[in-house]
N, C-alpha and C positions, 0 to 999 in steps of 0.2 A: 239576475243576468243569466242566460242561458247562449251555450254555443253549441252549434250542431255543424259537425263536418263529417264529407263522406267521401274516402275515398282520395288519396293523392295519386301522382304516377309520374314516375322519371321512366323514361321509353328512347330504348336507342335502337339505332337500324339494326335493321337481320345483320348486318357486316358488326356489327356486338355484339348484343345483345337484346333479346326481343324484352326485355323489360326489370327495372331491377327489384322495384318494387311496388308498394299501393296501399295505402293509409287514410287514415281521416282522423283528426284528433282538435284538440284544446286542451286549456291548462284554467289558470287561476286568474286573479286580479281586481284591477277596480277600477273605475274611472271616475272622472267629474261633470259635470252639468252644471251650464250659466246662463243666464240669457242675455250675458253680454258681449256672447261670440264665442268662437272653436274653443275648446277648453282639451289641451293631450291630457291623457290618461296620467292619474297620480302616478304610481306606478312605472313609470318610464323615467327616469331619474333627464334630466337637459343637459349631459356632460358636456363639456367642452367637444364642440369636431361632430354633436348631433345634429341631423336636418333642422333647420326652422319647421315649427307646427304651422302646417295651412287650413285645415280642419278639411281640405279635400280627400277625401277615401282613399283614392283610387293613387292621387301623389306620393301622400303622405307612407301609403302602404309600400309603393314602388322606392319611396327614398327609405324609409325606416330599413328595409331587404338590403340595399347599397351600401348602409351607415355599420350595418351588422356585421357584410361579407368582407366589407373593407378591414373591422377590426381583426379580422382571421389574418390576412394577408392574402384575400381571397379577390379576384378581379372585379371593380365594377363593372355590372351588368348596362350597356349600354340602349336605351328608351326607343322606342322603334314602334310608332305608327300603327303597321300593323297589327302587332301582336296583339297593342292596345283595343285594337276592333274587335279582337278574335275574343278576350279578354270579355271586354264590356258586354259584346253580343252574348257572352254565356251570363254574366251576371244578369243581365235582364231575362234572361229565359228562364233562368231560376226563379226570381223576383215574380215572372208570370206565371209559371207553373205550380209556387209553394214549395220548392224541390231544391234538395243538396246534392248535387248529383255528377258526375262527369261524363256521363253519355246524356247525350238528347235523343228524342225522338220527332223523328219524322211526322208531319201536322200538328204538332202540338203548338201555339204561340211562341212566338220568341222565334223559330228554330230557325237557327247559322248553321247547323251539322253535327251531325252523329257524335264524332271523335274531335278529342285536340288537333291532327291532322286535317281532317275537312274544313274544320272552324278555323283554321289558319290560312288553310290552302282560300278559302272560299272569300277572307279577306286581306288576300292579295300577298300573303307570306310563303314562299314557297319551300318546301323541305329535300331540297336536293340531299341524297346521301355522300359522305355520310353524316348523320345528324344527330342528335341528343334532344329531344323536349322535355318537356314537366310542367305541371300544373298544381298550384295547391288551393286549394279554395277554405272559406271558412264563411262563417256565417254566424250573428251574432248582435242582440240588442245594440253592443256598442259601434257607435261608427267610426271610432277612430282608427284610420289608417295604420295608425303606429302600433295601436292597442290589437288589431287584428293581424300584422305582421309577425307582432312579438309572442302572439300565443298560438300562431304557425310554428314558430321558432322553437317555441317550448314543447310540441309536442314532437317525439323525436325523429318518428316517420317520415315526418315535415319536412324536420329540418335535413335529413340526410339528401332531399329533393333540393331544399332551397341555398343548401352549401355547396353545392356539385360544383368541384373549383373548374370545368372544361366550357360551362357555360358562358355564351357572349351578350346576349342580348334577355331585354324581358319587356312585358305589359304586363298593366293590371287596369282593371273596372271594376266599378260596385254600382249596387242598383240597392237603394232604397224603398221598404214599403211605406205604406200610408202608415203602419203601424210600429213605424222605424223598424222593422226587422233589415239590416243592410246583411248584402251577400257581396264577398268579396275575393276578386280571380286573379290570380298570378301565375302568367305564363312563362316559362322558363327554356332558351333556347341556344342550341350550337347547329347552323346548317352551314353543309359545305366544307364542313372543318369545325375542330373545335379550339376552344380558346386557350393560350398558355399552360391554364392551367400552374401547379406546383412543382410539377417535376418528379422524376423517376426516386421512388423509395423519400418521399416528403409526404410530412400529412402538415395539417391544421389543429386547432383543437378547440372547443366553447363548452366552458366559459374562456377566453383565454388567460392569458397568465397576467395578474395583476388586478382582473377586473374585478368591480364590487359592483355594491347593489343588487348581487346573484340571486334571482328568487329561492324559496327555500324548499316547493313544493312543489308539485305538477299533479293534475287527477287525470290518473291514467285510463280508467275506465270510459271517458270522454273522446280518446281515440281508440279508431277500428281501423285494422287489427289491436285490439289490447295490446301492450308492449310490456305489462307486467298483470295477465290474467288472476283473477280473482283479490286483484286490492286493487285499491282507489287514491286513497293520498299514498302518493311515494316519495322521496326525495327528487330535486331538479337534477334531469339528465347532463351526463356529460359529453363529452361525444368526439372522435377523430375521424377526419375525412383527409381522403387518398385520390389523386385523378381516376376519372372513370376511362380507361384507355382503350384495353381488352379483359375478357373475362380469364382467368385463372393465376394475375397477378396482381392482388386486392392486398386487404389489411388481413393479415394472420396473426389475433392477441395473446401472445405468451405468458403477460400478467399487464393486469388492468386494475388499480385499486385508489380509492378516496382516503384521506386520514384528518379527522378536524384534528391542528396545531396541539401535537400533545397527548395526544388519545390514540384508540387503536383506529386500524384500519376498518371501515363501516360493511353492512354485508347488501351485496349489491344486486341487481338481477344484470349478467352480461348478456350483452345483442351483438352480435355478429355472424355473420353469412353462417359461421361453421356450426351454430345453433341455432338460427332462425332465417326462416327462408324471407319473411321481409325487412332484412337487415342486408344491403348492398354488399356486393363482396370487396369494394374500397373503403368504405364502413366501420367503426365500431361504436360504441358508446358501453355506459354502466349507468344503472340508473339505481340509486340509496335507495333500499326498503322503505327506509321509515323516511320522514323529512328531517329536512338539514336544520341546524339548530342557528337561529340568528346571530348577525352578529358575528361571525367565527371566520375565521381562515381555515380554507380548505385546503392540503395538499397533494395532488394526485401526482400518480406515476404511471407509465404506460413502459412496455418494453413488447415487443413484436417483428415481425417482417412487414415491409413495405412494398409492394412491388419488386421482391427476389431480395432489397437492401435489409436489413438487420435496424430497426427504428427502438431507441430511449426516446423517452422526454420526460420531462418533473416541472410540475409549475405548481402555483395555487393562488387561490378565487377566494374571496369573501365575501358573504352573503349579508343580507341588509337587515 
């Protein structure tokens, strides 16, 4: 199994911010194969409150992103027509091209437009300011919707794009080859306004508290930019998001640390704005050196500023 991604991008208007970040990444897993119809990924545990599996790409990807943001306390993203066009038209240009890519080019097959912008504008979504998009794309032998959402999810780039609590709406398409290679697009959007959101000095947090099943790994060299240069297995990111509102009232991390039940504290590599320019400034995450050990409860704490508020939190995840 091999996954190739290239490139995310959460982009908000000049009245924000011209851009917060830009990624492309994967992680681990496995899937199944039958020939007695859609088969989800082993790996996705069917909890209770999860989509049904439809074996469609492009559904299953868009609901698997819903099923996730909902566990945060994070808004459904509401299914919207267009986006969908804007969506698919890129994954087919991909699919025609051979390419992971988020700009297109002019004459080449496929082309809907340049930019996320065009490619929306051009199928009939229009980006009044002010507005928030994002795009994650992945691409990967497997076709499963859920299985290409969730290792969106896993790489952290991704996810700091596809948790963005201001977003209202989204699409997604995938485009199959002959040679099952599926490419799979996730549009992510606030025009006109953004959405609820968490509110002034609130974050989220994933895994969140109580969840199991946690993977225990992620291969970080799979996403570009690196998120932890020169290693490859690292333990599974953890991660807190903040509304993206204006710029110079983000996440500020005071202390951030993991502990398996019992043990010490694990030694981590931290991501946030104030050392790494593609880490959002609403943003943090820690991602474990080494992988997480199975099996285990994990205890994290986080203590920071929120948007000007003063934010604790303590929870913990156990991993499968």
């Amino acid at each position: 199994m091999t996954i190739d991604r290239r490139r995310s991008a959460l982009m908000l208007s000049a009245l924000l911010a011209a851009a917060l970040l830009s990624a492309c990444g994967g992680g681990g897993g496995g899937a199944a194969s039958s020939g007695g119809g859609p088969v989800a990924p082993v790996d996705l545990t069917q909890a209770p409150g999860a989509p049904a599996f439809t074996g469609n790409t492009a559904l299953d990807g868009y609901n698997w992103i819903n099923y996730r943001r909902t566990m945060l306390g994070l808004s459904t993203l509401a299914r919207n027509a267009g986006i969908d066009l804007a969506a698919q038209g890129h994954s087919n240009y991909q699919r025609q091209n051979n390419t992971v890519t988020h700009e297109q080019t002019p004459g080449l097959p496929g082309f809907t437009g340049a930019t996320l912008v065009d490619r929306l504008g051009n199928a009939g979504y229009a980006t009044p300011r002010p507005y928030a998009i994002g795009e994650v794309i992945s691409a990967t032998s497997n076709p499963s919707g859920f299985y290409q959402a969730e290792e969106l999810i896993t790489a952290i780039y991704h996810r700091f794009v596809m948790f963005e609590p201001i977003f209202k709406e989204a699409g997604t398409g995938a485009a199959t080859t002959s040679a099952n290679y599926t490419y799979f697009t996730a549009d992510l959007t606030a025009v006109g306004g953004y959405g609820p959101g968490l509110g002034a000095g609130r974050i989220a947090n994933y895994p969140i508290a109580g969840q199991t099943n946690v993977p225990v790994n992620f291969l970080s060299d799979s996403e570009s930019p690196d998120p932890v240069p020169g290693q490859n297995e690292v333990g599974y990111p953890i991660s807190v998001h903040a509304d993206t509102i204006r710029t110079g009232l983000g996440v500020t991390v005071a202390s951030f640390t993991v502990t398996p039940r019992g043990g010490a504290a694990l030694t981590v590599r931290l991501l946030s704005h104030a050392n790494d320019a593609d880490t959002p400034e609403t943003a943090a995450a820690i991602i474990p050196l080494a992988p997480l050990k199975s099996a285990t409860i994990y205890d994290v704490s986080f203590s920071g500023v929120v948007a000007g508020v003063p934010v604790t939190r303590a929870w913990s995840f156990t991993t499968r």
